[in-house]
GUPA-653897 format. One record per residue (C-alpha): residue in one letter; y, x, z. Coordinates in steps of 0.1 Angstrom, whole numbers, padded with zeros to 4 digits, always signed. Layout:
aYXZ...
//
This chain:
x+0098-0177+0126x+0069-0169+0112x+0035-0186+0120x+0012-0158+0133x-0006-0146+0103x-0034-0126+0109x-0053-0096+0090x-0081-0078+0091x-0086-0048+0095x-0074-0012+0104x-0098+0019+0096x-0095+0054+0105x-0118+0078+0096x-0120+0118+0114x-0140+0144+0099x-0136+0178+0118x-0147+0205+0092x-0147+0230+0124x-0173+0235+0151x-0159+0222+0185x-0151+0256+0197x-0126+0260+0171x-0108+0232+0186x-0109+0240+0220x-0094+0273+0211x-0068+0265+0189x-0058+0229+0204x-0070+0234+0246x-0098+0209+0243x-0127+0202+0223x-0121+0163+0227x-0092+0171+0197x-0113+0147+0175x-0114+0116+0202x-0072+0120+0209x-0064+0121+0170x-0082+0091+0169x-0065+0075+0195x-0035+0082+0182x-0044+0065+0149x-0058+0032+0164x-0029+0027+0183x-0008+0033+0149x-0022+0007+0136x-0025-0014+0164x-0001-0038+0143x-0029-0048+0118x-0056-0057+0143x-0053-0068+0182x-0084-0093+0187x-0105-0064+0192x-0115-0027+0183x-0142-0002+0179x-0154+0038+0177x-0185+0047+0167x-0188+0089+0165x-0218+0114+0152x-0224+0149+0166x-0238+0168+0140x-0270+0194+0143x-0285+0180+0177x-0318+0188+0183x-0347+0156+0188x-0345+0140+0217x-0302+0145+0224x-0278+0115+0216x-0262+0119+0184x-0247+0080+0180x-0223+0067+0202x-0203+0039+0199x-0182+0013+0218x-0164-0020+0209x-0138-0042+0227x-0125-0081+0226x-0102-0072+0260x-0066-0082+0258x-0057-0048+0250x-0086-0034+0231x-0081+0002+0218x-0069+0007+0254x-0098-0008+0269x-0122+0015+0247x-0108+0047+0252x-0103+0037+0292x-0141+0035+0290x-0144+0068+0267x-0120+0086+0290x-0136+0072+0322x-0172+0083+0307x-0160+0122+0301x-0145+0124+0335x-0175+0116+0357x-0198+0141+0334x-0169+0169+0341x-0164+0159+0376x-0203+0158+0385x-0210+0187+0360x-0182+0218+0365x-0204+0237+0346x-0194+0218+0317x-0154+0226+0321x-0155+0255+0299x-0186+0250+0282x-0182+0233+0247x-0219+0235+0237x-0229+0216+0270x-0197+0193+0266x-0211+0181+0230x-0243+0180+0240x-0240+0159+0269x-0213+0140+0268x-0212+0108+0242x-0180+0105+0221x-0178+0142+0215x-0189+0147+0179x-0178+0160+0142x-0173+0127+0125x-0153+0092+0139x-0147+0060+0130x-0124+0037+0140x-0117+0004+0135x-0092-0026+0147x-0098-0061+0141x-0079-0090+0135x-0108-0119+0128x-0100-0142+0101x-0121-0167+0107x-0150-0176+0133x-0153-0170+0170x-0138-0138+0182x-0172-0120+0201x-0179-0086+0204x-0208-0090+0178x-0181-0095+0153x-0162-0057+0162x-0168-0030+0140x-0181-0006+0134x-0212-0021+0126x-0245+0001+0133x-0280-0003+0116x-0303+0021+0131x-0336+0039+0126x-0359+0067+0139x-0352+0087+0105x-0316+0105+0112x-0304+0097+0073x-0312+0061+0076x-0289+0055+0106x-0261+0039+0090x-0224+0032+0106x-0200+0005+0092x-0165-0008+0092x-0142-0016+0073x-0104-0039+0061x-0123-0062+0039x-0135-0101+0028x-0162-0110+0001x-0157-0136-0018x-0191-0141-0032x-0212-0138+0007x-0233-0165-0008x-0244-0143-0041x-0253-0113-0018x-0272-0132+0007x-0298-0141-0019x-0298-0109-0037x-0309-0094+0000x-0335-0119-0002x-0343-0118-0033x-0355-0077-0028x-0374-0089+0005x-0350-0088+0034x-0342-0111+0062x-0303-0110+0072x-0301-0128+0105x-0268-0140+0093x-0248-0152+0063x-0214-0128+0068x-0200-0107+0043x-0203-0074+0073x-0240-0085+0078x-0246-0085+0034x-0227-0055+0024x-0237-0028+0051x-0276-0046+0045x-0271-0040+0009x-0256-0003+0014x-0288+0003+0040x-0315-0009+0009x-0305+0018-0012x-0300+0043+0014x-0334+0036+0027x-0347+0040-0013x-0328+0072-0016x-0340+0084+0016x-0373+0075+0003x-0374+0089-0033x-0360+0122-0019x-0388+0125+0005x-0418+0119-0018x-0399+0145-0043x-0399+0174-0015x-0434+0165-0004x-0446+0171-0042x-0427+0202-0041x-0449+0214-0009x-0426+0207+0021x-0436+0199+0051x-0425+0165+0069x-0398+0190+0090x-0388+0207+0067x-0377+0175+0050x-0354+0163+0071x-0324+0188+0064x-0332+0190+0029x-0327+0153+0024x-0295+0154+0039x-0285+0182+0012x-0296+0160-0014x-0290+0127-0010x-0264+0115-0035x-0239+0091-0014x-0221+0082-0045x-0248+0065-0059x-0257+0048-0033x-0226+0030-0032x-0225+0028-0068x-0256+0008-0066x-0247-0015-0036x-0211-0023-0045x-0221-0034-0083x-0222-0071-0075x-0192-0070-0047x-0163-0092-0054x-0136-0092-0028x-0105-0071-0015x-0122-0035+0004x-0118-0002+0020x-0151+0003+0036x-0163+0032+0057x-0193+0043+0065x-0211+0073+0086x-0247+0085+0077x-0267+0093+0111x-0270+0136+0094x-0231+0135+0092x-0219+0124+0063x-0188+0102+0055x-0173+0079+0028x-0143+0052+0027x-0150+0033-0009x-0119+0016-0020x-0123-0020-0041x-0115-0012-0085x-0084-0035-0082x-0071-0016-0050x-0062-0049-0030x-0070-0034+0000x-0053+0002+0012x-0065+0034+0022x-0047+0068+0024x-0063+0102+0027x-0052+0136+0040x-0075+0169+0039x-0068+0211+0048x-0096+0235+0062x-0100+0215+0094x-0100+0183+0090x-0108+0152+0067x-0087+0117+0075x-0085+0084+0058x-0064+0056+0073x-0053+0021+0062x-0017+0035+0060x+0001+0064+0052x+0024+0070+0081x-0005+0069+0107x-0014+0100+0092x+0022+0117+0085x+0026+0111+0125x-0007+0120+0140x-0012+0150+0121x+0025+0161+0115x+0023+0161+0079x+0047+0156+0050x+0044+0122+0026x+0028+0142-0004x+0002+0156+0014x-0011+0123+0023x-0025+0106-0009x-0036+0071-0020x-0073+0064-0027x-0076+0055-0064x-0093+0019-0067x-0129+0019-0075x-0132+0060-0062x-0147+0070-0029x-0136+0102-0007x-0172+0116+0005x-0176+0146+0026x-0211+0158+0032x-0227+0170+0066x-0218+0205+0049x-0181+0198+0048x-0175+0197+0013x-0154+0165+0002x-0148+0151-0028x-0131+0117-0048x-0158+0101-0067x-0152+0068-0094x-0179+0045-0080x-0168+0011-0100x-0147+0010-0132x-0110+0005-0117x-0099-0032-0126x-0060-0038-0131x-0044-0026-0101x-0037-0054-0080x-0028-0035-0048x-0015-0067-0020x+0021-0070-0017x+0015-0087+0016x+0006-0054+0025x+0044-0044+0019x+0061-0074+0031x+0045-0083+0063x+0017-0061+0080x+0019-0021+0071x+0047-0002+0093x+0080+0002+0079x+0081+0038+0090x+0064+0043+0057x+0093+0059+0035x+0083+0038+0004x+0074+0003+0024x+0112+0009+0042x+0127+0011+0010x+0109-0019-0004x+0116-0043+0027x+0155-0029+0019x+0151-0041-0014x+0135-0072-0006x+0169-0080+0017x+0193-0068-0011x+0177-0087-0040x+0176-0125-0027x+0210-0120-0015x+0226-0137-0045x+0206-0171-0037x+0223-0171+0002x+0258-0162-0011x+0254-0192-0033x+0242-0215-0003x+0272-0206+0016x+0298-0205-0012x+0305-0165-0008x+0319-0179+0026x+0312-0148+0042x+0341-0149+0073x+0324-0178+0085x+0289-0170+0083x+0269-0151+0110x+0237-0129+0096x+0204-0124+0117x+0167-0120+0117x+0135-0138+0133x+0106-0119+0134x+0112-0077+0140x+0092-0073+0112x+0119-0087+0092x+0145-0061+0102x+0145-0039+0077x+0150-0069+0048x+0178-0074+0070x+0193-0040+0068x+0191-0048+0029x+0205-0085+0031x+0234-0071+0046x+0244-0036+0023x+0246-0062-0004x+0266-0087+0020x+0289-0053+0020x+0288-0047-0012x+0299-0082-0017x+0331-0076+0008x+0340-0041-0010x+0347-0057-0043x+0365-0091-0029x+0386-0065-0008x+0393-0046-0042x+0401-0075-0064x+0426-0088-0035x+0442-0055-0031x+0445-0051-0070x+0454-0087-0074x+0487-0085-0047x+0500-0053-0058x+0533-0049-0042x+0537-0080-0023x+0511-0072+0001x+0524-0055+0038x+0506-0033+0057x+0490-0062+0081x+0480-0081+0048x+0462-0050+0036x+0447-0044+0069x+0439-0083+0075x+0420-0075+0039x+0402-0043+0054x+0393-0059+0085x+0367-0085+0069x+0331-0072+0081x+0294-0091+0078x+0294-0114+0112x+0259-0097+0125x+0245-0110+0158x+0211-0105+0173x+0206-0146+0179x+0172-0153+0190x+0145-0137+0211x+0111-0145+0219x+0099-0153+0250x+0070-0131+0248x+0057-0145+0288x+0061-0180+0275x+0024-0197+0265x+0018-0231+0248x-0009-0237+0272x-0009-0278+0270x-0029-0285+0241x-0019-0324+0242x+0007-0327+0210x+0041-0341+0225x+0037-0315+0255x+0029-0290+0235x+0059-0297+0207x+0081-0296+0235x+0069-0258+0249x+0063-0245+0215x+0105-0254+0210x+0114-0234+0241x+0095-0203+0225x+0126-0183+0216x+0159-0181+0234x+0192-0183+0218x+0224-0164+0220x+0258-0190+0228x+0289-0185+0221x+0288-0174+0187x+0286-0197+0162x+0316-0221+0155x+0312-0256+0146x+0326-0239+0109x+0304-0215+0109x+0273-0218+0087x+0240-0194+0101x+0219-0169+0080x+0185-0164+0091x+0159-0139+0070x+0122-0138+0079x+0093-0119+0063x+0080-0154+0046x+0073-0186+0057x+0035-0196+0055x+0028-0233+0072x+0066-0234+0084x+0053-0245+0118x+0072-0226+0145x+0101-0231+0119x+0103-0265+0122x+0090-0271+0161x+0110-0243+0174x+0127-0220+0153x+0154-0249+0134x+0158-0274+0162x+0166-0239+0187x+0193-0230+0162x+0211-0264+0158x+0213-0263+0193x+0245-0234+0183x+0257-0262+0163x+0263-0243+0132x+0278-0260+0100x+0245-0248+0078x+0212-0229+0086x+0203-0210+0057x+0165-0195+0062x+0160-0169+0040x+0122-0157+0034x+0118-0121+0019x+0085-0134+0000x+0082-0159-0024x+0068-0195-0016x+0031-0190-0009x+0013-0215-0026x-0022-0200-0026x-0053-0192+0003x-0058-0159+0002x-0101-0148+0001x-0098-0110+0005x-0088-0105+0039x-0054-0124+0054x-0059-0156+0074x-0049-0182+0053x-0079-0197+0040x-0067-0232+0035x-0046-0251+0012x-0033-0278+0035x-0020-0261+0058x+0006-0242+0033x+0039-0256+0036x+0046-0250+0000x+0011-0271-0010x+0024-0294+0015x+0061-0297-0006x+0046-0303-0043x+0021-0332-0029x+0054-0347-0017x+0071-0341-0049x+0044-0355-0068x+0045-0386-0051x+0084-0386-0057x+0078-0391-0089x+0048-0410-0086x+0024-0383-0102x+0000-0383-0073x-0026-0395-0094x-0028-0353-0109x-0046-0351-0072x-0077-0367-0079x-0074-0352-0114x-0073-0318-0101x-0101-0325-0077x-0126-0338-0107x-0118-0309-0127x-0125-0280-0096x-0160-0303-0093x-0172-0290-0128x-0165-0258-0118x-0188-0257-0089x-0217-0244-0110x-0204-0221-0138x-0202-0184-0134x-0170-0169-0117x-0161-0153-0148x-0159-0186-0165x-0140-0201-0138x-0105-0214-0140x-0079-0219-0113x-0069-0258-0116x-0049-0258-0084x-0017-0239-0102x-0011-0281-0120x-0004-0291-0087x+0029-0270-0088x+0029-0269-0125x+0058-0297-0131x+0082-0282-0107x+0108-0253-0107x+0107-0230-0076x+0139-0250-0066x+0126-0278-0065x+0098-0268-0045x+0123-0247-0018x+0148-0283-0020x+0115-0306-0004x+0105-0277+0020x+0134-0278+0036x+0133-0313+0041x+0098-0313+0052x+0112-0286+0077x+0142-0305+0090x+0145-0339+0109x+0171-0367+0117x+0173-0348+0147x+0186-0316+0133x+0226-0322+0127x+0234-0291+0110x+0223-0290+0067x+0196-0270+0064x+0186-0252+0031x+0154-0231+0028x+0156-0199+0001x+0126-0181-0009x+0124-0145-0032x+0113-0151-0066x+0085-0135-0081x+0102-0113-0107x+0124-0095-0076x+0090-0092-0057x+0080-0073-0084x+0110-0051-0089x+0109-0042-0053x+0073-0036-0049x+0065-0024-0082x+0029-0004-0074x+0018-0036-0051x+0018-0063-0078x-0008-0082-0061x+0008-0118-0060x-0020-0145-0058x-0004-0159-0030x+0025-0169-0049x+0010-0173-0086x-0025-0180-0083x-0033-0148-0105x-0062-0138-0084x-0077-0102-0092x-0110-0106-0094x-0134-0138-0107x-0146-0152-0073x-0105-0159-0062x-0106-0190-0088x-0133-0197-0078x-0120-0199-0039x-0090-0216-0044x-0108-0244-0062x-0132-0247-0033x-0104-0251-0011x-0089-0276-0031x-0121-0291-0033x-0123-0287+0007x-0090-0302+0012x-0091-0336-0006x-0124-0343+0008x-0113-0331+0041x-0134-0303+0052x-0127-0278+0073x-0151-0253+0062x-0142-0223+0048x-0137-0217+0015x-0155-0188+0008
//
């Protein structure tokens, strides 16, 4: 129902710890490295679809062969578009080259895409113009192997500025102000000095300048690299990066906003944004795939060996619950019994709305990412039914007859698949009565259903700017002329932008902002606007850690009910006949459904790290003077 909401990023990371050989052998091919990536872009083809990239490193090539190669796509469908390319590259070297059928040394050698170590990466841009400049992976080259240095990564920075002009400040010249530009910049600086350091050291010592070369990449110390580079970082990250000689590292942010999952044996090294990506591709059990601790980096050096370094001094775990709710697959064991939970445990707040009047109330769901809340809306709608069916067979005793006991049994949830999108339909007229009128045409409905008694049960993932709820979603349903239309949102009222990483950037455009300004001028409290505003203007200038988030008074003199009451008027018109009542999870069963992703700054304002107050003032600050620039 929900408004698009959009997220960046998906990595995947391949290290094979075998020559190619081994893989030809064992799996028929020595492009086992390119297919297992495949596999795990298209896995998590649900966190990114504005565009994707590979970017792969053949390790021990001699001077003059290719060693890089990397390609990047804003097509429709992107990961199909890249490997299309891949796959049509690696068939005109075999077909012009038989020689190279059976031949894995003169396969690697000269055909790109073929190497030891991959990256992967799909994109979901959160803000700016969607060109193929802005895909990862990201690639800063040089003539000196170590120096080469491959990015990507699911992150957002929240203090770009602050690592602009500390790049400047040590003599560099960023041709842009973006948080990919700053941090791979500030990862190359200290490579370059390492690279440096390590050089001069084995020169002392009597090597020659080619001799060097493999001896640096023994030495070099990638964990303090990143230690250096990510001091000053302050944002939501699980960044990857490839070093031209081989070696590999995904750093994961000290309050663990962002995900990453790892899974290692004797041939292989892979880290992935999710879990299950990894379970399916490489047919392995849930234990064996483990979490990346905040602030700690897997590493694995051109020699193979791998190892979990502490890079930055974890922060209070903060992992995102968004994560959960909305954009990581429900095949994940632990995120399927969360969604479940999320169903079962605002269930109390819709038998309320329709006064435990569940014979004439028909259950559904709008989007498919809200099924599995569903599933768990529902157990507890049957749990619900056992014990009235108990008490009324306990309560008649004797009188009751066989039908009455069977009338009594018969009583099941009403569920009924009620709307479905129109995925062909596009809201192509930009002009806003046109449009209004396509956008409500955007799902179909199922007739003959609902009764005029009947009230209707909805549950989505969460409600964001309430948008398609109101053009399309509400209007479509009163069509079935249902008594009621309960909407039911699995998340709690997002009140908040979000700076490390999900599209919603802005306050205004938050339907629950949108409610408390309306309540405040209810009870003729607008005034706290302005007040708001001057107090986020003197905090434009102090440090982050001294900042304070003033936003959380615009909500402060209202109860969540009252809140979810003005929402769903905001969300209903005079042309809607049916009531309509709007219930949101509160942040206490968030918590006891997602209780290792406690990461709730959308809803409360608690922001993890110092630059989120910072943010959120900004975009208050953005909002009543009525910019449009981002916050951050």
């Amino acid at each position: 129902m929900s408004d698009a909401i959009k997220h960046e990023c998906g990595i995947a990371l391949i290290r094979l710890l075998k020559p190619l050989e081994y893989y030809k052998k064992k799996y028929g091919s020595a492009f086992y490295g390119v297919n297992k990536m495949y596999l795990m872009m298209e896995k998590q083809h649900n966190r990114g679809q504005d565009g994707a990239g590979l970017a792969s490193i053949k390790l021990n090539t001699k001077p003059g062969e290719r060693y890089i190669s990397r390609v990047r796509s804003i097509a429709q469908q992107p990961i199909q578009d890249i490997f299309s390319q891949i796959n049509e590259r690696i068939n005109k070297e075999l077909s012009e080259n038989p020689s190279y059928q059976e031949n894995v040394e003169l396969q690697k050698k000269n055909i790109p895409y073929i190497g030891e170590v991959l990256l992967g990466h799909v994109r979901y841009g959160t803000f700016g113009k969607n060109s193929v400049e802005s895909v990862h992976p990201f690639l800063r080259q040089n003539n000196w192997m170590h120096r080469n240095l491959i990015v990507a990564g699911n992150f957002n920075m929240t203090n770009v500025n602050e690592l602009f002009d500390n790049l400047v400040d040590i003599g560099q010249h960023p041709k842009e102000k973006a948080d990919t530009i700053t941090v791979m910049e500030k990862i190359g600086h200290f490579l370059d000095d390492a690279v440096s350091k390590i050089y001069k050291d084995l020169k002392k010592e009597g090597y020659s300048k080619i001799e060097c070369s493999p001896l640096i990449a023994d030495r070099l110390k990638v964990h303090k690299i990143l230690r250096r580079a990510a001091k000053n970082w302050d944002g939501g990250y699980a960044m990857a990066g490839l070093l031209g000689h081989g070696d590999s590292f995904v750093l994961r942010d000290p309050a663990g906003i962002r995900p990453a999952y790892y899974y290692m044996d004797d041939e292989v090294v892979v880290v992935a944004s999710e879990r299950p990506v990894i379970q399916t591709v490489f047919n392995v059990p849930f234990e064996e795939v483990l979490e990346l601790d905040p602030g700690h980096a897997i590493i694995t050096k051109k020699s193979g060996s791998t190892e979990i370094k502490k890079i930055l001094e974890p922060l209070e775990r903060k992992a995102c619950s968004f994560e959960r709710i909305y954009f990581s697959r429900g095949s994940d064991s632990e995120i399927y019994k969360e969604r479940k939970e999320l169903g079962r445990l605002v269930m109390p707040k819709v038998l309320k709305a329709i006064d435990n009047d569940t014979k004439n109330t028909v259950f559904s769901y709008i989007p498919n990412t809200a099924e599995t809340s569903f599933y768990g809306m529902i157990d507890t709608v049957e749990e619900h039914l056992n014990h009235k069916k108990t008490q009324a067979i306990l309560n008649g005793k004797r009188e009751l007859s066989a039908d009455k006991v069977e009338d009594i049994l018969s009583e099941r949830p009403r569920i009924e698949k009620i709307a479905i999108k129109d995925v062909k339909l596009r809201t192509f007229i930009t002009e806003d009565s046109s449009r209004d009128d396509l956008v409500a045409h955007v799902y179909d409905v199922t007739y003959g259903v609902i009764k005029p008694t009947d009230n209707l049960v909805i549950i989505d993932d969460s409600i964001v700017r309430g948008t398609t709820l109101k053009r399309s979603i509400i209007k479509m349903m009163d069509r079935l002329n249902p008594k009621k239309i309960v909407v039911v949102s699995s998340a709690p009222q997002i009140r908040y932008p979000d700076c490390y990483g999900i599209d919603m950037a802005n306050l205004e455009s938050l339907i629950a902002f949108r409610a408390a300004l309306e309540l405040l001028k209810d009870n003729n409290r607008y005034h706290l606007v302005e007040d708001v505003y001057k107090k986020c203007l003197t905090q434009v200038n102090l440090k982050d850690k001294e900042v304070v988030n003033y936003v959380k008074e615009i909500y402060a003199d209202f109860t969540d009910e009252q809140i979810s009451n003005k929402i769903s008027e905001l969300l209903s018109d005079d042309s809607v006949k049916a009531d309509v009542e709007i219930i949101f999870q509160s942040v206490t069963n968030l918590h006891l459904a997602c209780p290792k992703n406690l990461g709730d700054w959308y809803f409360t304002g608690d922001y993890p790290t110092d630059g989120g107050n910072r943010v959120v003032n900004k975009a208050f600050i953005n909002f009543y003077e009525g910019n449009k620039e981002r916050a951050y």
